[in-house]
N, C-alpha and C positions, 0 to 999 in steps of 0.2 A: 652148421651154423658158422658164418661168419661175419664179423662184425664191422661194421665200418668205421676207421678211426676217428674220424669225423663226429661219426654222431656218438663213440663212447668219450669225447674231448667233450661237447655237446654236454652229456649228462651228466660230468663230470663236474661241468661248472656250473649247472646247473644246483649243484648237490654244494657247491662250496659256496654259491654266491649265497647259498638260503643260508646256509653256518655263520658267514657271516653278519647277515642281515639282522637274524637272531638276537646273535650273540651283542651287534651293537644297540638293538631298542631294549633290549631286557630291562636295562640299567632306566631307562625311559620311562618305561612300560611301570618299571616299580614305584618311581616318583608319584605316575600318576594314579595309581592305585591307594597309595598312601592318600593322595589330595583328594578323592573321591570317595573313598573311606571304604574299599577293599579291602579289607582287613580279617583271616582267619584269625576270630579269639577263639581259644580253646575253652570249651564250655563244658564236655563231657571225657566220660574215657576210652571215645573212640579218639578221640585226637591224641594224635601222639608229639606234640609240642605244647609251653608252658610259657610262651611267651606268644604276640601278635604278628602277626607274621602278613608283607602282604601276595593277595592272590592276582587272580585276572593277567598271570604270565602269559598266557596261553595268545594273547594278542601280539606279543613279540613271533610266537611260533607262526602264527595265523601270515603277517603280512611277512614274515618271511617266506614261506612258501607260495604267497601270492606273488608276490614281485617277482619272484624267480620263473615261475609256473608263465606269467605274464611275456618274462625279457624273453623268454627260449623257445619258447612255443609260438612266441612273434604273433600275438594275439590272431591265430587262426582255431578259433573256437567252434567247434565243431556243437550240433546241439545237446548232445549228450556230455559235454563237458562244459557249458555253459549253465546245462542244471545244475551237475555238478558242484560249480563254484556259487552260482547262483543259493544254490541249498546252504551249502558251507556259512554263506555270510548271515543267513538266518538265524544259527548255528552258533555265531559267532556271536552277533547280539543277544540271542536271547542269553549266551555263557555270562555276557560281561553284565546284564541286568541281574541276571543272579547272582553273580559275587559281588555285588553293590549291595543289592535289596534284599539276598535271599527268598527266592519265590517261592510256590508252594509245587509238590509235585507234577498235579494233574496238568495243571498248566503248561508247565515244559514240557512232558509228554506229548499233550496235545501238538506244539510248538513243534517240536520233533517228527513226529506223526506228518504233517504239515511239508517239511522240508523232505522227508522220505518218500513223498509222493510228487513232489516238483523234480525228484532227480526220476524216478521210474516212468513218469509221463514223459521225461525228455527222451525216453528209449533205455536208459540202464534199467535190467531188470535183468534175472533169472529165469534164462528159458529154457535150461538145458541142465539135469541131473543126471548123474550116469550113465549118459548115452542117450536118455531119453528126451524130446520134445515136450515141456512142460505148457498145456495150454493155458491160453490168454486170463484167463478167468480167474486162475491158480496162480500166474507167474507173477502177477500185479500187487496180490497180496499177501505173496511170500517174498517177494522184492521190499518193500515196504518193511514188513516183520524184521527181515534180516539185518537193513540198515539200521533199524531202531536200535532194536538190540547189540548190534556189536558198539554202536553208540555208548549206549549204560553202560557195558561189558567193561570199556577202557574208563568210563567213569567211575566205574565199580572198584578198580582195581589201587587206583589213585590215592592210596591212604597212606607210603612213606613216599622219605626223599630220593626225587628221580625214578620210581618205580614206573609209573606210568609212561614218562618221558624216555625212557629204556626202552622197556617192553615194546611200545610199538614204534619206536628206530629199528630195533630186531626183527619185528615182525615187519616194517617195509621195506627195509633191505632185504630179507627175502625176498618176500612180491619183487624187488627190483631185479634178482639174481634171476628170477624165474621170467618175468618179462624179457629179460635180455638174451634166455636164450630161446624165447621165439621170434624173436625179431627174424625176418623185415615185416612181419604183422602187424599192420598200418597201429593197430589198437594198443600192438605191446610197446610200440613204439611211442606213443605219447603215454602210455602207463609209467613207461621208464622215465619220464621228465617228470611227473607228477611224485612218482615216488622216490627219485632223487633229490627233488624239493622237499616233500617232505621226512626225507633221512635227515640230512640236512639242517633244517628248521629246527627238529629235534635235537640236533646235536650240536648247535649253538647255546641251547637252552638251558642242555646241561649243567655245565659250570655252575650254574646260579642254584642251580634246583636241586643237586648232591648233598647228599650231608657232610656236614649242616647246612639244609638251607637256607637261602636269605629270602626268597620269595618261589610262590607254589603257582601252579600251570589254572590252580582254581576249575569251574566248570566250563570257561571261554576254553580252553587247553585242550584238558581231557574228552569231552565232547567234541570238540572240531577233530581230533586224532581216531577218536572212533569212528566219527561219518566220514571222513575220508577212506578210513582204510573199509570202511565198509562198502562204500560204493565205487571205488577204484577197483575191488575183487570183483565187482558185478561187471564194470566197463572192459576190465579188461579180462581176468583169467577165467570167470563165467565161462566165456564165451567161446572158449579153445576145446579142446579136447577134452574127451568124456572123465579121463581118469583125473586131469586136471581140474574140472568142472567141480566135481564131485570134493576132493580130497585136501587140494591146495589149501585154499582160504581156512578149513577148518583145521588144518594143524599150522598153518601161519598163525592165525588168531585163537591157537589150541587152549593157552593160560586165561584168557579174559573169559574166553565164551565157557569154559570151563569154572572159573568162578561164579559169574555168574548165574550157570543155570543148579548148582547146588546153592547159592543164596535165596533164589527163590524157592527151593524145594525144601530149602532147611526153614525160612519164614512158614509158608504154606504151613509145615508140618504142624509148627508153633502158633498157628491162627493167629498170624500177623500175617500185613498187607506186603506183597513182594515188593514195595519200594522203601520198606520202613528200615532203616539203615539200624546197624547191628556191629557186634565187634567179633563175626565169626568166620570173615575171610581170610583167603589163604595166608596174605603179608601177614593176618593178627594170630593165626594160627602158628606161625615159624616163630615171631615176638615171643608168645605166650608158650613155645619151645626152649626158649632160651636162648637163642639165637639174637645177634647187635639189629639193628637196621640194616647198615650194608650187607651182614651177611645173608639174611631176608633177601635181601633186591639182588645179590649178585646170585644167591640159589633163583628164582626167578627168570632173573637172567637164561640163566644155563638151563632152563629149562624153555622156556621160548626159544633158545638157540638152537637146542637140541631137535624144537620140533620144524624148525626152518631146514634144516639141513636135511631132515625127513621128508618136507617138501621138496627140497631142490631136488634130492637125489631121485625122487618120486618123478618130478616132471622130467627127465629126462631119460624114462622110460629103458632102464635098466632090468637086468632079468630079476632081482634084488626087489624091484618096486612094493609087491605087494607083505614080500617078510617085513622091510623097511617099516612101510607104512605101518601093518599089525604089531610090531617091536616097539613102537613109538605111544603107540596107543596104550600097549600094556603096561610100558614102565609107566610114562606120566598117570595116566587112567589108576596105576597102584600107589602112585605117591601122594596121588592129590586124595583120593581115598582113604588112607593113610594118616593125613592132614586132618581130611573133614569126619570122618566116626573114629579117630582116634584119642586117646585121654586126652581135653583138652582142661587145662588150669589157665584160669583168668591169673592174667600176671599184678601182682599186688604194687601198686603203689609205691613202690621203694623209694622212689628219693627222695619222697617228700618225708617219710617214714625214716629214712635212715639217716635224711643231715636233721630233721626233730631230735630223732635219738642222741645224736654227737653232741650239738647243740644243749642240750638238757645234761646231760653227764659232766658234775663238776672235774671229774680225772681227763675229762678229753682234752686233748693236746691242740696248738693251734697246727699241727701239720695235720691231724686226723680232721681238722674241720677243711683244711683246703685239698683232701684225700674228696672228699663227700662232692665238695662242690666242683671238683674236676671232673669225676664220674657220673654226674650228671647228665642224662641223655641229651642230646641234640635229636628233636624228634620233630616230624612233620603232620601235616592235616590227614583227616580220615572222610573218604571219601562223602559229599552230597549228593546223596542218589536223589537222580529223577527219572 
């Protein structure tokens, strides 16, 4: 493999022009979310913030990675990435109506459903599993399935500050690390522009969205992050080689799809509907360890990092590949296990609890009441599943 400098300058600015893009409509983006009444109020104890907070960041991310995707690619739109975007902006609307209006599940499902089948009608789809020819019949509607899903998956996960906005930066820097080294493959080649836009977009967004955040990515955000990286894995690493086909995408997007498919199996269990939102995902699982927030996101972190690197090392087809790959599976595969049937304690209420307590005690001091309201979490929204 070697690279042209050309086109890794190309990608390069590609990746900063979206960072910046970002990073200057955020501040935009929040104004107008406040003005349109975008507003997470914390209502339950899945939310882990105690003040209003607004949402609908997710459109900073959005037209940053449009623009970028747009300037570099010199609007040569191919049709499979004209679904693509075409899907995206569906995507994007239906996000920013729901963090206005709050919709009801089935609807954005539907909604969803709808834009997963404009991107697999344009030709992205799943026709190739380990090695093997996936027919027509089967590829269409497991193409479909998988967009949706990794969809919710990064919505799913969306419940502190910057977790979602991390998680998948990590996971498409990978995808970007693994496209570059198949290049000059016409498809990894526009993969890499796409996913350097969206590293990028992401990592403009940040600032804003870290703890403490000032404003959350909302469902415009977190959905648009999902069907991107969902159907990007389809456009592009699909479509390469068997072991890549197979392996890549699912230890790229190892932490979502992995939340995920134990929240529907843990609802299911409990005769609830698998979109009925709950406080038993992995981020609430670390919380309700004892662990801060950042320490949550940056375990997270490390753990989507870990299975990137699983990826890379995987695609480029080392004698190591398949230990690699089973080593990755078995540690994360034990920790998230671990997480979910291990003792789990609903975390109690403390602050409220414990500046009451200070508060009510004639002997408390005024340094133990500004001890209370210093320790005070700075905490973010818990995901709306749809």
């Amino acid at each position: 493999m070697v690279l042209d400098p050309k086109f890794l300058l190309k990608v390069g600015l590609a990746l900063l022009s979206a960072a910046a893009i970002s990073l200057a409509l955020t501040p935009l983006v929040k104004l107008l979310a406040k003005k349109v009444g975008a507003m997470d109020v914390p209502k339950d104890d899945r939310r882990m913030h105690h003040t209003p907070i607004p949402r609908m960041g997710g459109l900073a991310i959005f037209f940053g990675f449009l623009i970028s995707v747009l300037i570099f690619q010199k609007l040569r739109l191919s049709s499979e990435l004209s679904g693509i975007l075409l899907g995206s902006v569906i995507i994007v609307i239906l996000g920013v109506l729901d963090d206005i209006l709050t919709l009801r599940a089935l609807p954005k499902f539907l909604v969803q459903i709808v834009a997963a089948v404009i991107v697999v009608l344009s030709g992205c789809r799943i026709d190739h599993f380990m090695g093997l020819t996936i027919p027509d019949w089967l590829s269409y509607p497991v193409s479909v399935i998988w967009i949706v899903a990794i969809t919710n998956a990064i919505n799913f996960i969306d419940g502190l500050d910057g977790l979602a906005a991390g998680v998948s930066a990590i996971s498409a820097g990978t995808m970007l690390i693994v496209a570059l080294l198949l290049v000059p493959d016409p498809n990894a080649m526009v993969c890499a522009i796409l996913l350097a836009a969206l590293v990028g977009a992401c990592i403009g967004f940040i600032p804003y969205n870290f703890n403490p955040a000032t404003i959350f990515m909302g469902d415009t955000g977190s959905t648009f992050l999902g069907f991107m990286l969902a159907s990007i894995s389809i456009f592009g690493l699909f479509k390469t080689y068997a072991v890549i086909s197979f392996a890549v995408p699912f230890l790229v997007l190892g932490l979502p799809i992995f939340d995920i498919c134990f929240a529907v199996i843990r609802r299911v269990a409990h005769g609830q509907s698998p979109m009925h939102a709950d406080r038993g995902h992995v981020h609430h699982r670390l919380i309700d360890m004892g662990f801060s927030q950042k320490q949550a996101v940056a375990i997270s972190y490390l753990l989507s990092a870990i299975l990137g690197l699983s990826a890379v090392v995987l695609t480029d087809r080392g004698e190591i590949q398949a230990m690699i790959f089973l080593i990755a599976v078995i540690v994360v595969g034990a920790i998230g296990v671990g997480l979910i049937f291990g003792t789990h304690h609903a975390k109690k209420p403390h602050t409220e609890s414990a500046e009451a307590a200070v508060q009510d005690a004639p002997e408390a001091s005024p340094e133990a009441r500004n001890d209370v309201a210093q320790t005070a979490p700075q905490e973010d929204k818990q995901d709306e599943e749809a």
